[in-house]
C-alpha positions as CSV (number, residue, x, y, z in Angstrom):
1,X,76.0,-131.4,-161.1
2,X,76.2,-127.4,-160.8
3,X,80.1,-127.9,-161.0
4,X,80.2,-129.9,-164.1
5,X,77.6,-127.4,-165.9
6,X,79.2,-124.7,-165.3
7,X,82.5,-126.2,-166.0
8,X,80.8,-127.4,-169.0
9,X,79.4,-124.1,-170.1
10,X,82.9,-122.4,-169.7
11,X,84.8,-124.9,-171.5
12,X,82.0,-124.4,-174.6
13,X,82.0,-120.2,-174.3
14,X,85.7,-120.4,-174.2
15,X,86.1,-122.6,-177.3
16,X,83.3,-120.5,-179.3
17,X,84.6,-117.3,-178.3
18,X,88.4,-118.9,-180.3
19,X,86.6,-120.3,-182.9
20,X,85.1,-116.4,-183.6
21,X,88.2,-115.0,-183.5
22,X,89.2,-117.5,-185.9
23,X,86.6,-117.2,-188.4
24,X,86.6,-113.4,-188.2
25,X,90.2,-113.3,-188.7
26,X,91.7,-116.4,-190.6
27,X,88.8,-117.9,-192.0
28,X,87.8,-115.1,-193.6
29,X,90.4,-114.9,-195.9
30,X,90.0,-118.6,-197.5
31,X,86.1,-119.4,-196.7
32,X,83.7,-118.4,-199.4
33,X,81.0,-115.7,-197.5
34,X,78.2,-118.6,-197.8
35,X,81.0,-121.0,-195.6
36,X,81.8,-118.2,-193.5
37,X,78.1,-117.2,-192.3
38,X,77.4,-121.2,-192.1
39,X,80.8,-120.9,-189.7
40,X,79.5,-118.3,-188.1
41,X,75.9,-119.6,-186.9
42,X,77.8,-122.8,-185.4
43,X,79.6,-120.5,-183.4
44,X,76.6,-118.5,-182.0
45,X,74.4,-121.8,-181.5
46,X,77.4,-123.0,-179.8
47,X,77.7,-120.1,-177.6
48,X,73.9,-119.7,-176.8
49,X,73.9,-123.0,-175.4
50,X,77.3,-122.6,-173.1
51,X,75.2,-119.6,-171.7
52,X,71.7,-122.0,-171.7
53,X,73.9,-124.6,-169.4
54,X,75.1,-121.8,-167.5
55,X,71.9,-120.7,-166.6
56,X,70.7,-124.6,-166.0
57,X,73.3,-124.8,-163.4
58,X,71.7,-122.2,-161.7
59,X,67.7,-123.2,-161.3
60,X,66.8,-124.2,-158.3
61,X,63.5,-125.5,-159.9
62,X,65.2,-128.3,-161.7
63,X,66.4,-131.2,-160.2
64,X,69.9,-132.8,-160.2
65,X,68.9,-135.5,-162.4
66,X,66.6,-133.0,-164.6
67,X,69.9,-131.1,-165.1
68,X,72.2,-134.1,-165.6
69,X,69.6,-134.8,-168.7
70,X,69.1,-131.5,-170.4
71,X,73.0,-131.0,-169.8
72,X,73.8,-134.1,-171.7
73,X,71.2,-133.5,-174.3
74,X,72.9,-130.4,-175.1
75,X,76.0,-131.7,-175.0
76,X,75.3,-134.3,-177.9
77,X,73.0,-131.2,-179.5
78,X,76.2,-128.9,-179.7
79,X,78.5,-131.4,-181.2
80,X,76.0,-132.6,-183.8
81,X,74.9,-129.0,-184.7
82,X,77.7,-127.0,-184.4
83,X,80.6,-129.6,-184.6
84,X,79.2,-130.8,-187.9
85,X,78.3,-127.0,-189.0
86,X,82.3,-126.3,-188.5
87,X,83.6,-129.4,-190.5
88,X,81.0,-128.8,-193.3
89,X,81.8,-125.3,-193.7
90,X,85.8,-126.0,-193.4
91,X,85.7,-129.1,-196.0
92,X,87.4,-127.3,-198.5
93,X,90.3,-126.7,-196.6
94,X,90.7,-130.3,-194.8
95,X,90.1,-131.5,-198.1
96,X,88.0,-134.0,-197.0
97,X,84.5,-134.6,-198.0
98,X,82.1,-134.4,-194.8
99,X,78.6,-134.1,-196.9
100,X,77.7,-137.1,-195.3
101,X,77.4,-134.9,-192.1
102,X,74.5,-132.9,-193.7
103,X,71.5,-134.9,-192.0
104,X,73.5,-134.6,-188.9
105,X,72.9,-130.7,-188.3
106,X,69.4,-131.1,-188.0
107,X,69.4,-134.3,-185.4
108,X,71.8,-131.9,-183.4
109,X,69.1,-129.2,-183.8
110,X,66.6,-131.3,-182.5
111,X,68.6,-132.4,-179.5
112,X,69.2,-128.5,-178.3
113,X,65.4,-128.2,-179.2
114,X,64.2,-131.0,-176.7
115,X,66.6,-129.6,-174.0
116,X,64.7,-126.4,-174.2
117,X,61.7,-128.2,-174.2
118,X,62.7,-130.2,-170.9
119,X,63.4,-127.2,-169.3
120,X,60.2,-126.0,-169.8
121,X,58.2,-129.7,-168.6
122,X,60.7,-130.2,-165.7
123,X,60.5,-126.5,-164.4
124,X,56.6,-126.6,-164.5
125,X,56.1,-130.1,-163.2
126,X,58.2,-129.1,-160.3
127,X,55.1,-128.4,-157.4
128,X,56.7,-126.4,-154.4
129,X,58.9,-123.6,-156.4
C-alpha cells in the first residue's frame, strides 16, 4: 500500500504542479480573474492532498487497510473537488456547459474532509503506538 500512495501522491503533485503552470501562464490570458482564482484553489486542494497521501504512506500508526481507505477516499475527494473545480472554471473555453457539476464540489469536499477525519479515528484508536 506504501507503494501505491506514494505513487499516488506523485502522480497527483506532478499533475497539479502542470496544471499551475498552466493557469499562471495560459489560463491567465482567457480566464476571467473570478475563473482563474476558482482554477487556482483546485490546484492547491489538489496539491495539499498529494502531500496528505504522501504523508499517509508514511504512518506507521495506521494500518494497511486504514490507508487503503483514507487513500481511496481522497482519491474520489480530489476528482470530485478539484476535477469538477477545473471543468467549471474552464467551461467557457470547452464550450460546454458543466453547471450541472456545481453540487459536485462540495460532495468532493466532504470526501477529503472524512479522510482527514479517519486519520484522526484510525491513528487514535490504534492502542500500542
Amino acid at each position: 500500500m506504501t507503494r501505491k500512495l506514494v505513487t499516488l501522491a506523485a502522480f497527483f503533485g506532478f499533475v497539479a504542479i502542470i496544471l499551475g503552470a498552466f493557469g499562471a501562464h495560459a489560463l491567465k490570458k482567457v480566464l476571467t480573474a473570478e475563473q482563474l482564482v476558482s482554477f487556482e484553489t483546485g490546484v492547491r486542494y489538489q496539491m495539499y492532498h498529494a502531500l496528505f497521501l504522501l504523508l499517509i504512506s508514511q504512518l506507521n500508526v495506521l494500518t494497511e487497510k486504514n490507508k487503503r481507505t483514507i487513500g481511496i477516499l481522497t482519491t474520489i475527494g480530489i476528482f470530485l473537488f478539484s476535477g469538477s473545480i477545473f471543468l467549471l472554471a474552464t467551461q467557457g473555453l470547452s464550450g460546454i456547459n458543466f453547471k450541472f457539476l456545481g453540487p459536485v464540489t462540495p460532495v468532493g469536499g466532504l470526501f477529503l474532509i472524512v479522510s482527514w477525519f479517519l486519520t484522526a479515528f484510525y491513528s487514535m484508536k490504534q492502542k500500542n503506538n
